[in-house]
DODRENDO-342928 format. One record per residue (C-alpha): residue in three letters; x, y, z. Coordinates in steps of 0.02 Angstrom, whole numbers. Layout:
BEGIN
<atom 'ala',<X,Y,Z>>
...
END
This chain:
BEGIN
<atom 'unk',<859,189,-784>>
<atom 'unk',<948,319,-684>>
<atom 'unk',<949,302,-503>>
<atom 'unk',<999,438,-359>>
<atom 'unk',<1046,444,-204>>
<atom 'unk',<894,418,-47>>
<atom 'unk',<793,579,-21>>
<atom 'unk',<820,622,158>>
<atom 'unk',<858,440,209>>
<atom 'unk',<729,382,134>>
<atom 'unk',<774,284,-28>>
<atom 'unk',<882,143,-69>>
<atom 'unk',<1029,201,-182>>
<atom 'unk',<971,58,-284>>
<atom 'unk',<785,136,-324>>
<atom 'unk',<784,227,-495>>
<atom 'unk',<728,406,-469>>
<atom 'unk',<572,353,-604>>
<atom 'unk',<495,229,-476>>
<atom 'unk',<512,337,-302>>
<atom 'unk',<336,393,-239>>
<atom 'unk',<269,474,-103>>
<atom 'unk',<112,332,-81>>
<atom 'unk',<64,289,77>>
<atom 'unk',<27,110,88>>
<atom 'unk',<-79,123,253>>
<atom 'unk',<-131,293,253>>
<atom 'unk',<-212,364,64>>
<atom 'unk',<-287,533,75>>
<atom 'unk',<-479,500,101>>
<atom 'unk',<-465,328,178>>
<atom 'unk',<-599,367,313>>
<atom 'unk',<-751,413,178>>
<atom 'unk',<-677,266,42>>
<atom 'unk',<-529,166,62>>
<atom 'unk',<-561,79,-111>>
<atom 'unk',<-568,248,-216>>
<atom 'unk',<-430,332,-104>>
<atom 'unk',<-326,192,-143>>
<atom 'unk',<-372,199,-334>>
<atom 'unk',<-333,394,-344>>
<atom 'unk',<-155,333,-259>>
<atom 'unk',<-103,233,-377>>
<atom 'unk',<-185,317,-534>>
<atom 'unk',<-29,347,-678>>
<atom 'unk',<95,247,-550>>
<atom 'unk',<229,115,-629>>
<atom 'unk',<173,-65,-640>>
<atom 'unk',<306,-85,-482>>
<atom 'unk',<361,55,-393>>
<atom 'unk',<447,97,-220>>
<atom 'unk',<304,177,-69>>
<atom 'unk',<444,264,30>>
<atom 'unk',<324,238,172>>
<atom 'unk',<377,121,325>>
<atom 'unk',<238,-28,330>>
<atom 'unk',<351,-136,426>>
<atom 'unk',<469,-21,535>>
<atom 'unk',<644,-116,462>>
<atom 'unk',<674,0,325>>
<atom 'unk',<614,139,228>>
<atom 'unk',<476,66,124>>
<atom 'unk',<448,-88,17>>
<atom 'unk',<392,-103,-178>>
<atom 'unk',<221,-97,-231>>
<atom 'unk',<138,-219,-369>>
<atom 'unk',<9,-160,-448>>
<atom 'unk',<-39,-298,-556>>
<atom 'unk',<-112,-477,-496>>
<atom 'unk',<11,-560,-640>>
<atom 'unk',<146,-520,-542>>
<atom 'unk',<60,-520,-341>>
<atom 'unk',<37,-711,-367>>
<atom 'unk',<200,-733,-451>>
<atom 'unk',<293,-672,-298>>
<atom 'unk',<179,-780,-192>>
<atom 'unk',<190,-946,-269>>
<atom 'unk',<387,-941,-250>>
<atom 'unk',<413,-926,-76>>
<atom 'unk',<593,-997,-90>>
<atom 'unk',<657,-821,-185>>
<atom 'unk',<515,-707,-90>>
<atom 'unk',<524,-753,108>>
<atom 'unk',<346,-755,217>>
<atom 'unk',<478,-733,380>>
<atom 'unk',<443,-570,487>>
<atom 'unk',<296,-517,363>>
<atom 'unk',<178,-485,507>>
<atom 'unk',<316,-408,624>>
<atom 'unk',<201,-442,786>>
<atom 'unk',<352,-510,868>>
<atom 'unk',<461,-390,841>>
<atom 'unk',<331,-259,904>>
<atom 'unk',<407,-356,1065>>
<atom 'unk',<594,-357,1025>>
<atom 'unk',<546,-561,1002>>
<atom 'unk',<595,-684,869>>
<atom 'unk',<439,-804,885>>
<atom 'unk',<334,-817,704>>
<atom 'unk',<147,-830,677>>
<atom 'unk',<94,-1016,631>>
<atom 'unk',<100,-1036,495>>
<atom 'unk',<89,-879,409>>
<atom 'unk',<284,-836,436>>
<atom 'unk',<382,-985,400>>
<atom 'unk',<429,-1053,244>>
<atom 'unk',<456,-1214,157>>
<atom 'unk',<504,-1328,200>>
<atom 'unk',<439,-1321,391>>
<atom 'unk',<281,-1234,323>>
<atom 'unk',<224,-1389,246>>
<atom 'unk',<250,-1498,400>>
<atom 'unk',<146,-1324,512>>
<atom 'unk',<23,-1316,390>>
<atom 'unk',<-29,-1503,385>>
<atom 'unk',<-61,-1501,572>>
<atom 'unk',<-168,-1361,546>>
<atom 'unk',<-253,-1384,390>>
<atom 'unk',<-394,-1532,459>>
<atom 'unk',<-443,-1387,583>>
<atom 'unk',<-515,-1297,469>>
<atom 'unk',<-546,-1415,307>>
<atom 'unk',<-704,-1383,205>>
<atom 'unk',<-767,-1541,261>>
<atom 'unk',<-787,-1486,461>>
<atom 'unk',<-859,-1332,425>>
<atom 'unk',<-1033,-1415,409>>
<atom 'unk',<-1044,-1472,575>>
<atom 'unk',<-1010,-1297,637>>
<atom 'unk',<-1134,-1241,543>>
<atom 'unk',<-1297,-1245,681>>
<atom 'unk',<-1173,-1134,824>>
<atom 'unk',<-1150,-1016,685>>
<atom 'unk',<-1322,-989,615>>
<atom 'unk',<-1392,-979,809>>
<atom 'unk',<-1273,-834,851>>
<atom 'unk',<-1308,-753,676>>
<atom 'unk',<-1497,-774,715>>
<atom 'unk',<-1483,-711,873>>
<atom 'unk',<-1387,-555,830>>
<atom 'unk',<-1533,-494,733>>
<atom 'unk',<-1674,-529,848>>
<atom 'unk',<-1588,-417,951>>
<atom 'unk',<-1617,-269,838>>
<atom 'unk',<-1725,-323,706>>
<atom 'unk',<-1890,-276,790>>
<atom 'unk',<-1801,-93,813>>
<atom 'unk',<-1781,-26,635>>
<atom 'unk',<-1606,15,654>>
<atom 'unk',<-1433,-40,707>>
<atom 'unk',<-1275,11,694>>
<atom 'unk',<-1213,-128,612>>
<atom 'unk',<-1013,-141,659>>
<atom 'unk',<-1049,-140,844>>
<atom 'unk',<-1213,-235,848>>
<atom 'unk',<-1170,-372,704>>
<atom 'unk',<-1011,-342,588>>
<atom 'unk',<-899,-381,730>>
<atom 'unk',<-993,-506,861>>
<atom 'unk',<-1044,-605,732>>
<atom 'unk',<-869,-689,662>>
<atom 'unk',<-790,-630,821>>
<atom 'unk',<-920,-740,928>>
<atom 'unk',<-885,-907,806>>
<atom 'unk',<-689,-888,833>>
<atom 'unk',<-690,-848,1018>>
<atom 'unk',<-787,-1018,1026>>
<atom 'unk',<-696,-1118,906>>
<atom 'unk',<-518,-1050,1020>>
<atom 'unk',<-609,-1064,1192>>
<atom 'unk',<-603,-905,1225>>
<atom 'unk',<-741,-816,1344>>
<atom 'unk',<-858,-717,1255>>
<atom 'unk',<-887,-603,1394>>
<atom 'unk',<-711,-544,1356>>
<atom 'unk',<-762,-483,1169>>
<atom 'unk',<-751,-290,1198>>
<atom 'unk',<-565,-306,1282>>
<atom 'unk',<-503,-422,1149>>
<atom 'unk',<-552,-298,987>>
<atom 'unk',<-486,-171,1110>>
<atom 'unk',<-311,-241,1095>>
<atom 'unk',<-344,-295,917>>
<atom 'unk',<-372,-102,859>>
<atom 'unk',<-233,-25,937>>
<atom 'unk',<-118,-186,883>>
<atom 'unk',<-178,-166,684>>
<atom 'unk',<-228,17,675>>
<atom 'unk',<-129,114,819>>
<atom 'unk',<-80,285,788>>
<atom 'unk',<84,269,877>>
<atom 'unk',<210,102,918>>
<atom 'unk',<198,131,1102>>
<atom 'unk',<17,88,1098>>
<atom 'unk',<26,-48,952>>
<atom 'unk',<170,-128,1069>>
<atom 'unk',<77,-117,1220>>
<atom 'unk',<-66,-216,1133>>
<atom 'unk',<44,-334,1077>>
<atom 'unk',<131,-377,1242>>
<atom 'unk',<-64,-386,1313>>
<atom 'unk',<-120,-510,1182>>
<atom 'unk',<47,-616,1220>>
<atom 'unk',<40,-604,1398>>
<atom 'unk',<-147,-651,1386>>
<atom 'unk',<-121,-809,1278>>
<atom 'unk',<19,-877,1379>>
<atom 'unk',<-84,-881,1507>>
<atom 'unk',<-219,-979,1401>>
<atom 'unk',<-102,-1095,1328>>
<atom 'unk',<-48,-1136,1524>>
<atom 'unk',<-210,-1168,1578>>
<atom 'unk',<-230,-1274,1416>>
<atom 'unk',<-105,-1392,1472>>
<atom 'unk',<-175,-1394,1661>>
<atom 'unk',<-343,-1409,1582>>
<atom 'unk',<-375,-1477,1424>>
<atom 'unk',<-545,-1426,1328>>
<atom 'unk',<-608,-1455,1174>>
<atom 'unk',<-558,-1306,1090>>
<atom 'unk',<-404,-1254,981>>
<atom 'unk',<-294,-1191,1133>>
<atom 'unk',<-285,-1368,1189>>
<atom 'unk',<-241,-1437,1012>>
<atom 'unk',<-102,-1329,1022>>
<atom 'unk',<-55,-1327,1187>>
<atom 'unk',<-36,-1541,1180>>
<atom 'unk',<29,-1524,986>>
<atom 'unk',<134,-1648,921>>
<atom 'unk',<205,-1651,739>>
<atom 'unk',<320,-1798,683>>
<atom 'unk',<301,-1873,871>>
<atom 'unk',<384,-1702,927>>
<atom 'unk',<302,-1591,1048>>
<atom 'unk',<285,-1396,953>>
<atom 'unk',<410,-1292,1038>>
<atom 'unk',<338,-1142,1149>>
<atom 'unk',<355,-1009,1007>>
<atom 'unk',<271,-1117,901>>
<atom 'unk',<118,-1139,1017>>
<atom 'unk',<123,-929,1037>>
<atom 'unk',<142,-922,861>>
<atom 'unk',<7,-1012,813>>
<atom 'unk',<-128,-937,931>>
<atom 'unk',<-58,-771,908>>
<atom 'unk',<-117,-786,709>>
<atom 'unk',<-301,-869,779>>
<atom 'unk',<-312,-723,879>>
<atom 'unk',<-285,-585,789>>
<atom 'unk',<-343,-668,610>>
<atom 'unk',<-493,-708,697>>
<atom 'unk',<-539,-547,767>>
<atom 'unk',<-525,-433,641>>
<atom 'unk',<-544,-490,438>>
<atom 'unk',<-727,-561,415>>
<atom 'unk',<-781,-430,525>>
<atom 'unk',<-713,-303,402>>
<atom 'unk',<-770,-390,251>>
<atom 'unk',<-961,-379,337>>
<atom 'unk',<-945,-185,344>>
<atom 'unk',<-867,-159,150>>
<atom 'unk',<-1010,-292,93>>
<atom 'unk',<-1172,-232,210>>
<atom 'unk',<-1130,-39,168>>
<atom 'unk',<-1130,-83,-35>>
<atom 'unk',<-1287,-194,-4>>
<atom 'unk',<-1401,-40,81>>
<atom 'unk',<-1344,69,-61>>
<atom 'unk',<-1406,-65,-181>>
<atom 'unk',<-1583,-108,-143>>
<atom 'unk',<-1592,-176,-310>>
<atom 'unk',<-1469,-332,-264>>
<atom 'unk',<-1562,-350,-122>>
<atom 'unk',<-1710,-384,-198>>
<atom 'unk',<-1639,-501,-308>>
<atom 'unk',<-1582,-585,-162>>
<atom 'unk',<-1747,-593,-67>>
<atom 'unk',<-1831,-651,-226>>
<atom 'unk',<-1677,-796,-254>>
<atom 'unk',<-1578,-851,-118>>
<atom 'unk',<-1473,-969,-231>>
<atom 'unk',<-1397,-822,-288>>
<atom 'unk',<-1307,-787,-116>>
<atom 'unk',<-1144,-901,-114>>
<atom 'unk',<-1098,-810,-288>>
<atom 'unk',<-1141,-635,-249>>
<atom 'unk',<-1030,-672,-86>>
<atom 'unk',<-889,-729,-190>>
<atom 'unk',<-901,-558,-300>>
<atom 'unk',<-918,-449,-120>>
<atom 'unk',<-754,-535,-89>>
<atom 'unk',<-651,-511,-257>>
<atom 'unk',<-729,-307,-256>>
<atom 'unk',<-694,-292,-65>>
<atom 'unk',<-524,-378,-64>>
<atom 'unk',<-460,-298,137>>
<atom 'unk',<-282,-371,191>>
<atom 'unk',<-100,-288,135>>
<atom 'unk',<40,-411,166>>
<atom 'unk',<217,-423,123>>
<atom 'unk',<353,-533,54>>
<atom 'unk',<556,-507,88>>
<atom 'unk',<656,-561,-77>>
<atom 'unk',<804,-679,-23>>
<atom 'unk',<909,-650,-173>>
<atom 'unk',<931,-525,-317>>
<atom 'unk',<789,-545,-433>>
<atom 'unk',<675,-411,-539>>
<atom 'unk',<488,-404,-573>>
<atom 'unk',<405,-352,-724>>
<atom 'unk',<572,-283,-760>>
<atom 'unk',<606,-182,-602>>
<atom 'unk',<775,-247,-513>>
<atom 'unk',<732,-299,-345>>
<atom 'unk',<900,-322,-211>>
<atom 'unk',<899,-465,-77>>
<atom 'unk',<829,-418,74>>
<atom 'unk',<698,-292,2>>
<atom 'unk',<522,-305,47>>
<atom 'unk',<381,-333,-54>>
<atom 'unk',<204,-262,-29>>
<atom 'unk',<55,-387,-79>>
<atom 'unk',<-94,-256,-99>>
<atom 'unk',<-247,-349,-111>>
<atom 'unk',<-360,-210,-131>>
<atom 'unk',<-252,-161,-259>>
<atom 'unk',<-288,-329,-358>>
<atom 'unk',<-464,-296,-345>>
<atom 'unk',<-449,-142,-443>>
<atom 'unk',<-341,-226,-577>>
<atom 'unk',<-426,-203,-756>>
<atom 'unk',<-304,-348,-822>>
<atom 'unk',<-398,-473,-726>>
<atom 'unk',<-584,-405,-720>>
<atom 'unk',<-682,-280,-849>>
<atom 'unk',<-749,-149,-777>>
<atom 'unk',<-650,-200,-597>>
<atom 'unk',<-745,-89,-465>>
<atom 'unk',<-907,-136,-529>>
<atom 'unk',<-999,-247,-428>>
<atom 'unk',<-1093,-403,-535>>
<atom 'unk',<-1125,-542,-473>>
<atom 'unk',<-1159,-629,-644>>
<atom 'unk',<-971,-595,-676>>
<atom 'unk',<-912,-789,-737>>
<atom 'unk',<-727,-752,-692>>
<atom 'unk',<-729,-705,-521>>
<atom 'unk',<-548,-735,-447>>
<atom 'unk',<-476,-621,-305>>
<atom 'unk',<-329,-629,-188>>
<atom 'unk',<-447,-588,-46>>
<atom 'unk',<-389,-742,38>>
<atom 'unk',<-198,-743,-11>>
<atom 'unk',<-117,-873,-131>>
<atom 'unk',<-2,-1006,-140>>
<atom 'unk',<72,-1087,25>>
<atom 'unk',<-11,-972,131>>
<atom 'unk',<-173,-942,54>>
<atom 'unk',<-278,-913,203>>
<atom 'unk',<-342,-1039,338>>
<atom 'unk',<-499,-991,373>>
<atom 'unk',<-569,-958,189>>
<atom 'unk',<-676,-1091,205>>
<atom 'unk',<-748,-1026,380>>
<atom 'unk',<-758,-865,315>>
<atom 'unk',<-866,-907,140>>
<atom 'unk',<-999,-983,263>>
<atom 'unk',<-1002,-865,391>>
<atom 'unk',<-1033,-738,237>>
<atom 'unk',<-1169,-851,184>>
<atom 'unk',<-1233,-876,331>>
<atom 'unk',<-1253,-689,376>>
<atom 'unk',<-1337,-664,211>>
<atom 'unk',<-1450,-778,195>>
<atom 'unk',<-1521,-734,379>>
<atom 'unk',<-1518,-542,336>>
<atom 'unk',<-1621,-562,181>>
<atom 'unk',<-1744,-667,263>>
<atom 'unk',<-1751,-599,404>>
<atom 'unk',<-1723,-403,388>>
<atom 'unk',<-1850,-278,245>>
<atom 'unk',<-1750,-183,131>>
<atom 'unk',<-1590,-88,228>>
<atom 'unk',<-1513,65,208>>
<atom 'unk',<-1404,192,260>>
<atom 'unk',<-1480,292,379>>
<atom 'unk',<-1475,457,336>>
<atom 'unk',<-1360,592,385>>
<atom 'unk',<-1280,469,497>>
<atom 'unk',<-1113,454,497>>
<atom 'unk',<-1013,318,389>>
<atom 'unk',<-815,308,437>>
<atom 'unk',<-688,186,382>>
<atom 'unk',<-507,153,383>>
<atom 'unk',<-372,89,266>>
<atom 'unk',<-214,23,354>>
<atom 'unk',<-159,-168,371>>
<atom 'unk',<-338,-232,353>>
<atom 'unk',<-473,-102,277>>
<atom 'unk',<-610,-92,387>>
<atom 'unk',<-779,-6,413>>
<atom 'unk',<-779,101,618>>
<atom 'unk',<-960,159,587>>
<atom 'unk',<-1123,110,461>>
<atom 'unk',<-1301,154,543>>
<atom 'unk',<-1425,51,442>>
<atom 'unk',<-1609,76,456>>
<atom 'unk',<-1770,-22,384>>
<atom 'unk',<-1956,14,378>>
END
């Protein structure tokens, strides 16, 4: 391969000239009518792995891009040669060193994190949350149901799973519109003065949580971590930050997103509802093919050491872009990958990570999906997009849905 020197800065001398591209990991052409097919026109006749001289992480000029799952979970299972440190960066939004908890530490102190956490949010508690979560569902819908019409980001996609985390943190409810306030301009800012301004809010915010945690214990997951211990050893301060930082913000922001992808595809596909409607059982499975299709969170890995993938020499200390959406278009994996069926038998996605840090809260998630589901079919006729209303949504660190006006008769 030949390589060349960077392009205005841009480029590591160590990039071959073959693999340099102008992609745009956050910002495809067309991401506000159709992140999925924006990002499928992006990376239409690109390399297997190939370098997006865009800045996703503000350390360097741009990171490597996988395109196929293969080699996604390859990097992810081996988090000894591809580091988990820094991937978020909301720390050093602040000029900070603290790390969200678990998501950016690495074996061996993962495991240790991770088993504290882990019983919070095991598949065999999520039952007993179960009630709280169907009440707010079902009271989401009587608000509007009797209407016609919602618009269903604003009155549902959001307050739902927004609603169940604020509760399962201890978080005031009332607070909801301030806290996605900060969460937009933190993930989807147009500028780093306002994503670091939202940053030092949400910090300043949940230090003084965690404080009056400690003065005042509740049963909620503030106080777990505020009183934390782990081998008879108090967590330190970052760790406590760390770790409700990542509740915070991973709370506020991915179900919600996954609602808009999987409501919008449901309105244009009356059919599915109907299939629905006439066969509940069918939910849980058509919510686990929503979620491979509508696969929503880019994250990133830093290699430790010289290594290569699929070929491609990769230097120590470059970073790594893990693309989910870009999994869920993979034709390796899945026939016929951006076509919804819910009868598919092989439905694996990365929608939830893999490996060490697959996420938290998948568990959580599935049921609040349910959940939702199984309350909108019986509860709301067929739904659809209202028409000549406008539909907007955004690529970026999470893929999202701003706007989806749904209507019924």
């Amino acid at each position: 391969m030949t390589t060349s020197a960077p392009s205005a800065g841009k480029c590591p001398f160590h990039v071959p000239v073959e693999l340099q591209t102008d992609f745009d990991v956050y910002l495809n052409p067309g991401h506000t009518e159709d992140p999925f097919k924006a990002l499928a026109n992006a990376i239409e006749g690109k390399p297997r792995v190939f370098w997006s001289s865009s800045n996703p992480m503000a350390k360097q000029p741009g990171s490597w891009i996988l395109t196929r799952t293969e080699d996604m979970r390859t990097v992810m299972r081996n988090p000894k040669l591809f580091s988990s440190e820094e991937n978020a960066g909301f720390s050093k939004l602040l000029g900070e060193s603290w790390s969200l908890v678990p998501l950016e530490v690495d074996p061996p102190r993962h495991g240790a994190l991770r088993a504290w956490v882990n019983p919070f949010f095991a598949s065999s508690v999520i039952p007993a949350m179960e009630p709280a979560i169907r009440e707010t569902c079902v009271g989401l819908i009587e608000q509007f149901r009797a209407k016609g019409r919602c618009e269903f980001v604003n009155d549902f996609g959001r307050p739902f799973p927004v609603t169940v985390i604020l509760q399962l943190l201890g978080l005031p409810v009332s607070e909801l519109s301030r806290f996605l306030d900060w969460e937009d301009k933190l993930l989807h800012g147009s500028d780093f003065p306002t994503k670091i301004a939202a940053a030092r809010q949400i910090k300043d915010y949940l230090l003084s949580q965690i404080a009056d945690r400690r003065a005042n214990p509740k049963d909620d997951l503030f106080t777990k971590a505020a009183h934390a211990e782990i081998n008879g050893e108090p967590l330190s301060e970052d760790d406590i930050l760390g770790f409700c930082y990542l509740m915070f913000v991973g709370g506020l922001d991915t179900v919600a997103s996954s609602l808009g992808f999987h409501y919008q595809y449901l309105a244009e596909h009356p059919e599915l509802q109907a299939r629905l409607r006439k066969d509940p059982s069918l939910i849980p499975q058509t919510v686990e093919e929503l979620l491979r299709r509508f696969s929503i969170v880019i994250t990133h890995r830093r290699a430790t050491e010289d290594t290569e993938i699929a070929g491609v020499q990769i230097k120590a200390g470059d970073w790594i872009t893990i693309h989910t959406p870009i999994s869920a278009l993979d034709d390796t994996i899945h026939q016929s990958p951006t076509t919804v069926d819910i009868d598919r038998p092989n439905k694996m996605h990365m929608t939830f990570s893999f490996g060490a840090h697959i996420c938290l809260g998948m568990h959580l998630a599935r049921r609040e999906l349910i959940i939702a589901l199984e309350e909108w079919v019986s509860r709301v006729p067929d739904f659809r997009i209202t028409e000549g209303a406008p539909l907007r949504t955004h690529g970026g660190g999470v893929y999202g849905v701003d706007e989806l006006h749904l209507e019924w008769n």
